[in-house]
C-alpha positions in Angstrom: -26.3 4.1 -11.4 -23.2 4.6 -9.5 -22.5 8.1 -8.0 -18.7 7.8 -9.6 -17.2 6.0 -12.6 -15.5 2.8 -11.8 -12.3 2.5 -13.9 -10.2 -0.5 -12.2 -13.2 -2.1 -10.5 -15.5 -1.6 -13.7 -14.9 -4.9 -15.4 -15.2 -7.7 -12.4 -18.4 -5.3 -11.2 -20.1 -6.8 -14.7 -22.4 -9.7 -14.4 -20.7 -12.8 -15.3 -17.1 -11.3 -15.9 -15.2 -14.1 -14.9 -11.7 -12.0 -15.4 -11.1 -14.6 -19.1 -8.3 -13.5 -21.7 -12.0 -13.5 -23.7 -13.9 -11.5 -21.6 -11.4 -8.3 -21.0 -10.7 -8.4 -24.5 -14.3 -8.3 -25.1 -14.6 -5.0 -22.8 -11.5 -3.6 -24.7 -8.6 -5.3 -22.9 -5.3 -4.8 -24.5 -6.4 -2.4 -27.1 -4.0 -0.2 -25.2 -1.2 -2.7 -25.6 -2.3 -3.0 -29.6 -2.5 1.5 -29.8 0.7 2.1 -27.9 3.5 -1.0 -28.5 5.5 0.0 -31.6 3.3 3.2 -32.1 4.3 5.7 -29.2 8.1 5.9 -28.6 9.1 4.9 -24.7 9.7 8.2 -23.8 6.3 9.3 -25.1 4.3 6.7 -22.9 6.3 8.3 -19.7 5.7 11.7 -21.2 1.6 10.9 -20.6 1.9 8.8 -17.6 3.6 12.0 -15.6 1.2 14.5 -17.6 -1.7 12.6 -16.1 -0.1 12.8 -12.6 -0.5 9.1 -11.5 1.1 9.1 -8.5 2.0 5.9 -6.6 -0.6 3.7 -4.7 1.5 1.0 -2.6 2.7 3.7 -0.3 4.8 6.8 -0.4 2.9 8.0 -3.1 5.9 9.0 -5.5 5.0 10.1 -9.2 5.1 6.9 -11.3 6.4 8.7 -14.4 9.1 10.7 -12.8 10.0 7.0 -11.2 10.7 5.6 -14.4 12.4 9.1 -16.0 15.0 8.0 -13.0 16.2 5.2 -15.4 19.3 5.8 -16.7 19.5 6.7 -20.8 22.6 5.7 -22.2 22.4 2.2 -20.0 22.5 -1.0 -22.8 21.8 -3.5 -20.5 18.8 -5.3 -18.8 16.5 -3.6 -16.9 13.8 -5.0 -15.0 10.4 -4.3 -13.4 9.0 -5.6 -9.9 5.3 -5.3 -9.3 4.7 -5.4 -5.6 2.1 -7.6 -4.9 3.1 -8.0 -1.4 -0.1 -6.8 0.1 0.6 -7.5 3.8 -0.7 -4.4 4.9 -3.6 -5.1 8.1 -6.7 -3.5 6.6 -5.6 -3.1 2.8 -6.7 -5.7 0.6 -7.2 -3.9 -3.0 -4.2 -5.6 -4.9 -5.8 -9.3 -4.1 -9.6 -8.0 -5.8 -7.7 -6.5 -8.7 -5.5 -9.4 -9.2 -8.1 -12.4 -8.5 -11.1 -10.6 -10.7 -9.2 -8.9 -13.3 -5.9 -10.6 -14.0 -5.5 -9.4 -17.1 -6.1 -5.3 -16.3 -2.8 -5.6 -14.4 -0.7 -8.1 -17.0 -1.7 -5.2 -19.8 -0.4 -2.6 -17.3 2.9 -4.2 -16.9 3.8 -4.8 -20.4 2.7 -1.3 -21.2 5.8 -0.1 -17.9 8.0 -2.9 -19.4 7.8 -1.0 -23.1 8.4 2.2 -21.2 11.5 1.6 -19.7 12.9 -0.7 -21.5 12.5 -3.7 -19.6 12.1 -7.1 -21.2 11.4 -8.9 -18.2 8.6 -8.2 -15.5 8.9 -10.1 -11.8 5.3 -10.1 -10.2 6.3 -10.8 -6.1 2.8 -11.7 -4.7 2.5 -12.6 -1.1 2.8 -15.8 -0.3 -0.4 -16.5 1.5 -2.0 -15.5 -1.6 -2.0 -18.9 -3.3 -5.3 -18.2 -5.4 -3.8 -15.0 -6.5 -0.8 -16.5 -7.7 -2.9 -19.3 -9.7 -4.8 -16.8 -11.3 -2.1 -14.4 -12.3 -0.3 -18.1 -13.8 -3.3 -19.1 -15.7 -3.9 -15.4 -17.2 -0.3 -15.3 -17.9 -0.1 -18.5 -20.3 -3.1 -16.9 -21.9 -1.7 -14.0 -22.8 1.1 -15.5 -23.7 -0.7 -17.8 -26.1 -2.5 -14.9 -27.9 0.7 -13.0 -28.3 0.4 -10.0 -25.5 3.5 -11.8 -23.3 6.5 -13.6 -24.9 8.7 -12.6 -28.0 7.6 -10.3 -30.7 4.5 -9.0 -29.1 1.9 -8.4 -31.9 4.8 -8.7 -34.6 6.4 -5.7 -32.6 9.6 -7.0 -32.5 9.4 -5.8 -28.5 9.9 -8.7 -26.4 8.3 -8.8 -22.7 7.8 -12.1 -20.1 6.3 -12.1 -17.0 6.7 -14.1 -14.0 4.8 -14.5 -10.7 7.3 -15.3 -7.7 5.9 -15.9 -4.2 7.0 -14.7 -1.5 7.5 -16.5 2.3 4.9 -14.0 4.2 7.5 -11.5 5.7 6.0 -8.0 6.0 9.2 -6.2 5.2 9.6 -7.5 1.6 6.5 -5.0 0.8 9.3 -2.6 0.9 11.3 -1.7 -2.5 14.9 -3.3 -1.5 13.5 -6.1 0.7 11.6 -7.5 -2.0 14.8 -7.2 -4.4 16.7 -8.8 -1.5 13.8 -12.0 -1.3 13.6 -11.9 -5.2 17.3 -12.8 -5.9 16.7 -15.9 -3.1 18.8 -14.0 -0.6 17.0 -12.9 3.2 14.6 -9.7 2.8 15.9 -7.2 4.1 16.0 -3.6 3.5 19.3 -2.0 1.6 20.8 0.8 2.7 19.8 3.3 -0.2 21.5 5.5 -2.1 22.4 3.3 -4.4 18.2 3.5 -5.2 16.5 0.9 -7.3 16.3 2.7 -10.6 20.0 2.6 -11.0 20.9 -0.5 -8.7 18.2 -2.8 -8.5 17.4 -6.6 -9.2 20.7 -7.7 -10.0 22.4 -4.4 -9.9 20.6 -3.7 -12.6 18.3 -0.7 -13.3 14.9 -1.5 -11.8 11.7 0.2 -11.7 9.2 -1.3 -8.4 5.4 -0.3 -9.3 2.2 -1.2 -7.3 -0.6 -3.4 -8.7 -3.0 -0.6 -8.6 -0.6 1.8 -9.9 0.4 -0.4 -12.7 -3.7 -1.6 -13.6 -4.2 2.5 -14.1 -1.8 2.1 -17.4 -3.8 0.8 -20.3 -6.9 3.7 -19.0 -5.1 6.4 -18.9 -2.8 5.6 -22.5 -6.7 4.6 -24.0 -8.5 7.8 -22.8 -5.2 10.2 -22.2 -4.0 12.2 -19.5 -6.1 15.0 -19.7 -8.9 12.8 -18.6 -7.1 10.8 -15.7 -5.7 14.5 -14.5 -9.5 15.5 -14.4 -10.4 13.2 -12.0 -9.8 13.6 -8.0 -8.3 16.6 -6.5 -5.9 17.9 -9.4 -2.8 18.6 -9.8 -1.4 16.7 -7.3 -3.5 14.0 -6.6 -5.1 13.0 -9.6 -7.2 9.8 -10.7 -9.5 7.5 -8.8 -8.5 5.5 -5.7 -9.5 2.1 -4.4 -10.1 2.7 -0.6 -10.3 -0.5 1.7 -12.6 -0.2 4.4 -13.0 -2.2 7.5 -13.9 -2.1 11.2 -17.2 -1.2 12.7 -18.7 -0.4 9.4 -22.2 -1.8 7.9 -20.5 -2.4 4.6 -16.9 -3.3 4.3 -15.3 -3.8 1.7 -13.2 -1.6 -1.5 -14.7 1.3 -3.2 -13.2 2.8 -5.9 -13.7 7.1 -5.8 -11.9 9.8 -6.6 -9.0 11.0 -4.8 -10.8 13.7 -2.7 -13.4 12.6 -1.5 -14.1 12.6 2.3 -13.9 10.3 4.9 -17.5 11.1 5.9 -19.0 10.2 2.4 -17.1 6.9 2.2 -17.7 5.8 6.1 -21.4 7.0 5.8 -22.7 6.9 2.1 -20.7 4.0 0.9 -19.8 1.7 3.2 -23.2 2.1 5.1 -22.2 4.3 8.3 -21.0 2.6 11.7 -22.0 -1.1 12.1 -23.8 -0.6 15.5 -24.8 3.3 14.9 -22.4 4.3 17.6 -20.4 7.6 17.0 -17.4 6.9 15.2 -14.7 7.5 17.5 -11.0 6.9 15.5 -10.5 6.0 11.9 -6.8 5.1 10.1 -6.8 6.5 6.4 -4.0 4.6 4.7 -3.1 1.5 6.4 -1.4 -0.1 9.4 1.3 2.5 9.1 -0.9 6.0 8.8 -1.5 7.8 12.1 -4.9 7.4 13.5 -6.9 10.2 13.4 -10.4 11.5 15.2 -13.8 12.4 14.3 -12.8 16.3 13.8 -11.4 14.9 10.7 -14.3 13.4 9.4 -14.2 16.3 6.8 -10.8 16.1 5.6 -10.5 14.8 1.6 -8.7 11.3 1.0 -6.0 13.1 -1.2 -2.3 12.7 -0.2 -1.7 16.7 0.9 -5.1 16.6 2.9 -4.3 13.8 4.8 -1.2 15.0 5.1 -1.5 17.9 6.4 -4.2 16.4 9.0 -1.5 14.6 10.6 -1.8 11.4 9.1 -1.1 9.8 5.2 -2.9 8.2 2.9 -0.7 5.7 2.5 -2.2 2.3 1.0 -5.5 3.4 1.0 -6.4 1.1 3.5 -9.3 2.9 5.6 -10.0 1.4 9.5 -13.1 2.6 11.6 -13.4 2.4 15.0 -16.9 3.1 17.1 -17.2 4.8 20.3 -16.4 2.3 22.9 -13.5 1.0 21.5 -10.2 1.5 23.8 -7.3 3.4 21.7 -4.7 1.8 24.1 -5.6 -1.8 22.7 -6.3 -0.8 19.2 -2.6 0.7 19.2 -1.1 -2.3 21.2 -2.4 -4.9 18.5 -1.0 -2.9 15.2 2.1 -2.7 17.8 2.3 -6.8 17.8 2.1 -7.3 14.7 5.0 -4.7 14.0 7.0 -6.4 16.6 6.5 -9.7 15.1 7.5 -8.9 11.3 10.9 -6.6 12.5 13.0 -8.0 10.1 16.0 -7.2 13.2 18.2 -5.0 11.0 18.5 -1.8 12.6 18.9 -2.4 16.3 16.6 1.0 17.0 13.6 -1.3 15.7 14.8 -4.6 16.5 15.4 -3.3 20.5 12.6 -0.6 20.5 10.1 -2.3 19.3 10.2 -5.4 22.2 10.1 -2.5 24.2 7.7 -1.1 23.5 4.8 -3.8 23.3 6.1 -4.8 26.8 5.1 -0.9 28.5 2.1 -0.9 26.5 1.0 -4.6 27.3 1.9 -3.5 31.0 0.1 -0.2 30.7 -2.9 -2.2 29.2 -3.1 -5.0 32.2 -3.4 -1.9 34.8 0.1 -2.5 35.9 1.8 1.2 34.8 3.3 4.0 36.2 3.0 7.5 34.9 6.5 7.5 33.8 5.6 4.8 31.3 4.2 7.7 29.7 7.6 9.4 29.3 9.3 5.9 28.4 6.9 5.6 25.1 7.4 9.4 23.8 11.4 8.8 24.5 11.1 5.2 22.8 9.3 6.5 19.5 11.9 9.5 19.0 14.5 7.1 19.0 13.0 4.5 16.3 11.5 7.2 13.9 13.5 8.3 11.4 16.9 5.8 12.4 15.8 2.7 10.5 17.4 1.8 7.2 13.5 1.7 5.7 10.7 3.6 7.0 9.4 0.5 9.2 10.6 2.4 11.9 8.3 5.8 11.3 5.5 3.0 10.8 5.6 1.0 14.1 5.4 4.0 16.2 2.7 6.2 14.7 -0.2 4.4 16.4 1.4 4.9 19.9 2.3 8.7 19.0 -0.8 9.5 17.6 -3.1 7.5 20.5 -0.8 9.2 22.8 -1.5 12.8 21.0 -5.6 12.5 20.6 -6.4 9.7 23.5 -3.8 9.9 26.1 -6.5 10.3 28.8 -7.0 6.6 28.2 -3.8 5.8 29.2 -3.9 7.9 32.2 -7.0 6.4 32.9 -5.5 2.8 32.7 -2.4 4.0 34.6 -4.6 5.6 37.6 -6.6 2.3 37.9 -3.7 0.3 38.3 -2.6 3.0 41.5 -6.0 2.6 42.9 -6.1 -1.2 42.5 -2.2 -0.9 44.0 -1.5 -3.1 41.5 2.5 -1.8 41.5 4.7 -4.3 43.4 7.5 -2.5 45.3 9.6 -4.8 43.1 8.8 -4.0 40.0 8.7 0.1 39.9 11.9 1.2 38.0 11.1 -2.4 35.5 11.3 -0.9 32.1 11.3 -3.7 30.2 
């Protein structure tokens, strides 16, 4: 018996659920859809998703029913809603399990945010690499369109939802809100410049809500079991429900676990995921994703919940959980996550665009044993000028593994940098080169 209810992984962990239209309705798929569409009022369904507290888990973490409440009343027109299947995250991979085994979980959960907004039209934007994904979604689609879940007249409702799988071209950036907008109407993703947000100027200029597939597969649970029971779970009231955590790296077990929100990052390195790969200490560990500050073994302790995290310096982000053993150099783990931000900049904001060539050219320099001390100095001034002046938060992102190496490891650097003096490595010619 498992130590934890599975809720979004339940189904797929059965033997010989193939993720059908037969077998989730034969594990009570879509009895949420058949309890809720013509039976709850709109503004009910948002009423229980905020009671329950389901907060958002692509990202920022925003409440998904004050999200929608942002929608405006009186408005007659369309209104949309994007699932972000974008998952280009390094070291999350969640979305693609629930999408691929359980299809269906997520379709219920859109139809059941379409109803609650008011949205007759649903956009899923799945990453582009993802071509199974996108297959599977297409087949489950025309099967649930065939029953009578998707299409016109749901269930003799009279309510009238379709869905649509669109895939994208592999850019990073359209996993954020406005970028994926931008690459949805055919136009280049890039990030808008926001206010005007989403929920009032979105696809189209219309009013559009943006959920995330495991925020929007939590829908038909917690409208079949209520919000008192999805509020029970985790650390309540503020981050409430079960999580699916991706773990990778120099672990004996990788792969996703679904556990409450609270849980620490000792039980899921060490119970769950079998403990380090080659029973070195654990040295670093990133809790949500590319984007989350790294953080150290003193924080083996902390719970995965969004304050905690939080306030350990660090966010919990996508949920995407990386583990690194003693041995491994902080420098290098921080240059590669600092390539692959350079390399999907979508050149916008000229902080990014400018800093970000920068800064993988110090820390590749710092890395061969070629820097100075005032490389040092160069990084810190570098990251205060990308954080926080960047149309999207890309720029906060590219910069927190250099700030946070620099903050818990910087002896590596100095270590790096004082082998390069000693191996008088430092042509006369280049000192004073910072870029």
């Amino acid at each position: 018996m498992p130590k934890y209810e599975l809720v979004l992984l339940k189904n797929m962990m059965q033997p010989g659920y193939t993720g059908s239209l037969a077998d989730y309705e034969k594990a009570g798929g879509y009895q949420a859809l058949r309890n809720t569409l013509g039976k709850i009022a709109p503004t009910e369904v948002t009423t229980t998703v905020m009671k329950s507290g389901l907060r958002g888990r692509g990202g920022a973490g925003f409440p998904t029913g004050v999200k929608w409440g942002f929608l405006p009343k009186d408005y007659q027109g369309p209104r949309y809603l994007c699932c972000n299947a974008d998952e280009s995250e390094p070291g999350t991979f969640k979305d693609r399990q629930l999408m691929e085994r359980d299809p269906h979980q997520v379709l219920e959960g859109i139809v059941l945010a379409c109803y609650a907004i008011g949205a007759e039209s649903a956009y899923i934007y799945i990453r582009g690499e993802m071509v199974l994904g996108s297959k599977i979604l297409e087949r489950a689609i025309g099967e649930a369109r065939a029953a009578g879940y998707i299409g016109k007249n749901i269930l003799g409702t009279g309510i009238t939802v379709d869905v649509w799988v669109h895939r994208g071209a592999g850019a990073y950036i359209c996993g954020e809100e406005t970028a994926l907008l931008e690459s949805l109407e055919g136009k280049r993703g890039l990030p808008r410049v926001k206010p005007p947000f989403p929920a009032t100027h979105g696809l189209y200029n219309k009013p559009t809500v943006v959920n995330n597939v495991e925020t929007l597969a939590n829908l038909p649970h917690i409208l079949s079991r209520g919000p008192e029971w999805f509020a029970s779970i985790g650390s309540p009231p503020k981050s409430t429900g079960t999580r699916v955590f991706c773990v990778s790296g120099h672990v004996k077990r990788p792969g996703n676990y679904e556990l409450p929100m609270g849980v620490t990052i000792r039980e899921l390195v060490f119970e769950h995921a079998g403990g380090m790969r080659s029973d070195k200490p654990l040295k670093a560990f990133i809790p949500g994703g590319a984007s989350a500050p790294f953080l150290t073994p003193d924080h083996l302790d902390v719970k995965l919940d969004f304050e905690s995290v939080a306030a350990a310096g660090s966010m919990l982000g996508s949920g995407g959980v990386t583990v690194m053993e003693e041995g491994t150099s902080m420098v290098w783990a921080a240059l590669r996550l600092m390539e692959f931000f350079y390399h999907e900049s979508c050149g916008k904001c000229s902080p990014c665009r400018e800093g970000s060539s920068w800064l993988v050219q110090t820390m590749r320099r710092i890395m061969a044993k070629r820097g100075q001390m005032q490389d040092l100095e160069t990084l810190t001034d570098l990251c205060k000028n990308i954080a926080g002046r960047t149309v999207c938060a890309f720029g906060d992102a590219e910069v927190s593994p250099i700030m946070s190496t620099l903050k818990h490891w910087r002896h590596e650097y100095v270590t790096l940098i004082h082998e390069a003096e000693a191996a008088n490595l430092i042509r006369p010619e280049s000192v004073g080169t910072r870029h």
